[in-house]
PyMOL CGO cylinders between C-alpha atoms (Angstrom):
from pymol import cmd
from pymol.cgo import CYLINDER

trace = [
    CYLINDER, 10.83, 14.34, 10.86, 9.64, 16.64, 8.33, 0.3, 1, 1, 1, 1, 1, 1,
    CYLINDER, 9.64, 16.64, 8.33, 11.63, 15.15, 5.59, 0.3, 1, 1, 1, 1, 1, 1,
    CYLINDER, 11.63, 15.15, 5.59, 10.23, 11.57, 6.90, 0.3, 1, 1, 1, 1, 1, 1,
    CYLINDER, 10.23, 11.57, 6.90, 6.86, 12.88, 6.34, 0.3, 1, 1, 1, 1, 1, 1,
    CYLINDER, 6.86, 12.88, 6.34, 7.84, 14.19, 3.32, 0.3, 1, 1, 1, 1, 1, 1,
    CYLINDER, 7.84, 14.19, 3.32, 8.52, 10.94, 1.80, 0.3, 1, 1, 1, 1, 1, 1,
    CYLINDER, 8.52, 10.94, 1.80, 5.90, 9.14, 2.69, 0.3, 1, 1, 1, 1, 1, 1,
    CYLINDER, 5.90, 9.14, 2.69, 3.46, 11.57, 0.65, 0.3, 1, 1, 1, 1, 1, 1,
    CYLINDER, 3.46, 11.57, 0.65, 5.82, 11.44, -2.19, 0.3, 1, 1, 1, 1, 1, 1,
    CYLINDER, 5.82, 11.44, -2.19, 6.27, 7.24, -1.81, 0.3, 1, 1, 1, 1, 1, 1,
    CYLINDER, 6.27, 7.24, -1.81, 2.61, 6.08, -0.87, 0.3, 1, 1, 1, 1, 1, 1,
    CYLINDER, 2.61, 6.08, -0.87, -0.01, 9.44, -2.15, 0.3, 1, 1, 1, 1, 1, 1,
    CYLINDER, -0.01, 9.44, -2.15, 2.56, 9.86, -5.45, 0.3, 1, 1, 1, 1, 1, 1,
    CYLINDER, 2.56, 9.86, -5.45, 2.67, 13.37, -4.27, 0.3, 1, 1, 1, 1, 1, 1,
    CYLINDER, 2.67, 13.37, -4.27, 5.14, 15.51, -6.36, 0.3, 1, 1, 1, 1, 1, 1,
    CYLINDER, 5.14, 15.51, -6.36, 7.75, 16.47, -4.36, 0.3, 1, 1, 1, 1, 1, 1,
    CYLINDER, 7.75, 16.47, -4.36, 7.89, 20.08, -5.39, 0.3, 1, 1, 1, 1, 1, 1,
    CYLINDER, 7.89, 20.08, -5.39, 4.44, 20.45, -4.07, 0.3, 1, 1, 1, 1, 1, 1,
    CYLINDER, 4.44, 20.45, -4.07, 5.02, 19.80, -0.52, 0.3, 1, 1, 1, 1, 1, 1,
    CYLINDER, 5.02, 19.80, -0.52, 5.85, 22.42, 1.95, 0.3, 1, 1, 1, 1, 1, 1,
    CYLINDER, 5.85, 22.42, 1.95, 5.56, 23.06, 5.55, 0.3, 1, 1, 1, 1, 1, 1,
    CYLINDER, 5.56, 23.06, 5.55, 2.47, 25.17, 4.67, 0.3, 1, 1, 1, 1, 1, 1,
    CYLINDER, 2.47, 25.17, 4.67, 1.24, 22.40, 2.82, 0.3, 1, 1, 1, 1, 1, 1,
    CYLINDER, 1.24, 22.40, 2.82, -2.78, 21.78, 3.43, 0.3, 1, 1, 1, 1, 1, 1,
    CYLINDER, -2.78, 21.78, 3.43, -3.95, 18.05, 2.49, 0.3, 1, 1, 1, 1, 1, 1,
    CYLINDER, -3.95, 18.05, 2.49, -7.10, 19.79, 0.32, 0.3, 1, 1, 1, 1, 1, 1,
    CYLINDER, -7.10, 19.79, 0.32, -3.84, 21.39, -1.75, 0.3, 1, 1, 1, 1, 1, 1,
    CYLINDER, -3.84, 21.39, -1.75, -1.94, 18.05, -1.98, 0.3, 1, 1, 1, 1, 1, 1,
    CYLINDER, -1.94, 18.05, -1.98, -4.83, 16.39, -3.70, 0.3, 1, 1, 1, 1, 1, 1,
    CYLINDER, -4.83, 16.39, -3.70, -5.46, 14.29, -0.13, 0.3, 1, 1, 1, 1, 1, 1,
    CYLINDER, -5.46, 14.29, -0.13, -9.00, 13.90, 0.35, 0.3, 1, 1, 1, 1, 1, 1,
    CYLINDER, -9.00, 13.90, 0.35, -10.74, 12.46, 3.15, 0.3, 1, 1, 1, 1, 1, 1,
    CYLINDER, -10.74, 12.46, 3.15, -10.19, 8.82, 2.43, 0.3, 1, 1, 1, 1, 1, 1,
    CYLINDER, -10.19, 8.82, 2.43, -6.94, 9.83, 2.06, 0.3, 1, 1, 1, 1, 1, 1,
    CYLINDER, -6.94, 9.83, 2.06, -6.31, 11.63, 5.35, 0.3, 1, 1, 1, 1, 1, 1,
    CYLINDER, -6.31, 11.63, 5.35, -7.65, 8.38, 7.16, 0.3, 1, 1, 1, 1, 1, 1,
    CYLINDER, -7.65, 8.38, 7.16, -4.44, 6.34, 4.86, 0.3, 1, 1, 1, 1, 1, 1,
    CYLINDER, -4.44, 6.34, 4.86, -2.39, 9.21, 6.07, 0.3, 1, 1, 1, 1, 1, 1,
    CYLINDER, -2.39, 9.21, 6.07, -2.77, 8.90, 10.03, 0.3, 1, 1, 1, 1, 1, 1,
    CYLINDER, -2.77, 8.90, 10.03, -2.35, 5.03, 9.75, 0.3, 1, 1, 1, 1, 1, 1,
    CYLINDER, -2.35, 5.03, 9.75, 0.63, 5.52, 7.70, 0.3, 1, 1, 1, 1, 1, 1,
    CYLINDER, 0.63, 5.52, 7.70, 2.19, 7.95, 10.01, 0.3, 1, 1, 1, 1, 1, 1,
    CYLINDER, 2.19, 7.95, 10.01, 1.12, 5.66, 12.65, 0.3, 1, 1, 1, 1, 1, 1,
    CYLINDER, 1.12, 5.66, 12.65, 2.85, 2.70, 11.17, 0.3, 1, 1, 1, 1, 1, 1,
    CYLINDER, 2.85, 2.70, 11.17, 6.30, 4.71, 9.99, 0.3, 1, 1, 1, 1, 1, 1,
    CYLINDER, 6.30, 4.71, 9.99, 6.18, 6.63, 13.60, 0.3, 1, 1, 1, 1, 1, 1,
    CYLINDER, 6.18, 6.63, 13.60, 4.75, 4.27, 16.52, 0.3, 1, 1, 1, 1, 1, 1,
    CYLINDER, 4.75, 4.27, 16.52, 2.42, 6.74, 17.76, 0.3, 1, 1, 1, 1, 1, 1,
    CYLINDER, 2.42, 6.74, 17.76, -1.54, 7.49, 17.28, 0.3, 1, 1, 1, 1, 1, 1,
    CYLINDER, -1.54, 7.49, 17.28, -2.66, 9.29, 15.01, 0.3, 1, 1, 1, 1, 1, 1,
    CYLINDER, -2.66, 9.29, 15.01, -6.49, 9.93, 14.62, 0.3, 1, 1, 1, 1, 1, 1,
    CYLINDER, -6.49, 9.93, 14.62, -7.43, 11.18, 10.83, 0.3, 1, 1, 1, 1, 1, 1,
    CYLINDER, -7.43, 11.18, 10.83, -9.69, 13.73, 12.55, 0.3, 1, 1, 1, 1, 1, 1,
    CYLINDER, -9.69, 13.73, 12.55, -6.59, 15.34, 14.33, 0.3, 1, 1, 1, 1, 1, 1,
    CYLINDER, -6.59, 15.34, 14.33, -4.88, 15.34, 10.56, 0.3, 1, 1, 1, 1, 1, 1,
    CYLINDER, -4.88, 15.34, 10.56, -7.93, 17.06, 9.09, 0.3, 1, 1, 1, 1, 1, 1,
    CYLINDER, -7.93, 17.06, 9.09, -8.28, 19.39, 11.70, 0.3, 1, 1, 1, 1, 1, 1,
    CYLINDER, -8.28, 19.39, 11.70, -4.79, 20.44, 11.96, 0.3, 1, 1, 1, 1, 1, 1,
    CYLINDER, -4.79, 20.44, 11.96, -4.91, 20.44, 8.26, 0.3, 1, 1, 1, 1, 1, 1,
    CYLINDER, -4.91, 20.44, 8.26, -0.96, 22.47, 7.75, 0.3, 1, 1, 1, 1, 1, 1,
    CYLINDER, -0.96, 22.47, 7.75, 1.80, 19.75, 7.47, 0.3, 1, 1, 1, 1, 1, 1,
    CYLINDER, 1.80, 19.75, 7.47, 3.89, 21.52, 9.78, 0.3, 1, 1, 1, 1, 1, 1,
    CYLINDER, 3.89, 21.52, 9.78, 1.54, 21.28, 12.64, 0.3, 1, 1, 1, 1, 1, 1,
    CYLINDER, 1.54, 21.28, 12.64, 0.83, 17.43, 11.28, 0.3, 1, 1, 1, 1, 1, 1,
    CYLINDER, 0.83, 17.43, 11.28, 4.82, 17.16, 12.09, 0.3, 1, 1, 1, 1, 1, 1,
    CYLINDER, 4.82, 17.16, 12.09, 4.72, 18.93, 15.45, 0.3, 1, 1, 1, 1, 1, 1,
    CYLINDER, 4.72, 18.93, 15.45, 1.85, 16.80, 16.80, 0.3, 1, 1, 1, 1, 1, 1,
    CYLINDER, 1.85, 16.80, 16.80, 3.80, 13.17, 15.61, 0.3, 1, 1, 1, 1, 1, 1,
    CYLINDER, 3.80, 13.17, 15.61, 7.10, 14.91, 16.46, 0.3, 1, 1, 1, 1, 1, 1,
    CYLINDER, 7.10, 14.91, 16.46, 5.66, 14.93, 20.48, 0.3, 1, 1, 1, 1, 1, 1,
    CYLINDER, 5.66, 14.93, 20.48, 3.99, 12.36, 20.41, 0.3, 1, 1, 1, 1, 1, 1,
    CYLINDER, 3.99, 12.36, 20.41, 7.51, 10.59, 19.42, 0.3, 1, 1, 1, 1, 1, 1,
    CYLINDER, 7.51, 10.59, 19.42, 8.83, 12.52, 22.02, 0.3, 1, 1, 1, 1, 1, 1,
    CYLINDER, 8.83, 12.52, 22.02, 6.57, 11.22, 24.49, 0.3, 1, 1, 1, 1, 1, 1,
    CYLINDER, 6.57, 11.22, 24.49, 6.57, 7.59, 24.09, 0.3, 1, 1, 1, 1, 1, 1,
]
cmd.load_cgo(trace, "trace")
């Protein structure tokens, strides 16, 4: 999932891939707020779950970004 989310911020926010870890906040990958809002519809599109861009900016790590799509998969 990680690796998923991964791609998408390389593919659709052109970030550089050596930038992104699992401590990764959006304020470090260049994502502003406009851009957390694309974000959560992209991850809602690529994962079939909701995703509010408030819950994005206030998790703000992409690891816990992961873990809250990753249960929400689960759940579905």
């Amino acid at each position: 999932m990680y690796e998923k989310v991964k791609s998408l911020l390389t593919d659709v926010f052109k970030v550089p891939e050596d930038q992104i870890t699992p401590e990764s906040t959006l304020e470090m990958l260049g994502l502003d707020s406009l851009a957390a809002v694309e974000f959560a519809l992209a991850l809602e599109k690529d994962f079939g779950v909701e995703v509010s861009d408030d819950e994005v900016v206030e998790l703000e790590r992409l690891d816990k970004i992961v873990d809250l799509v990753e249960s929400r998969v689960r759940a579905a």
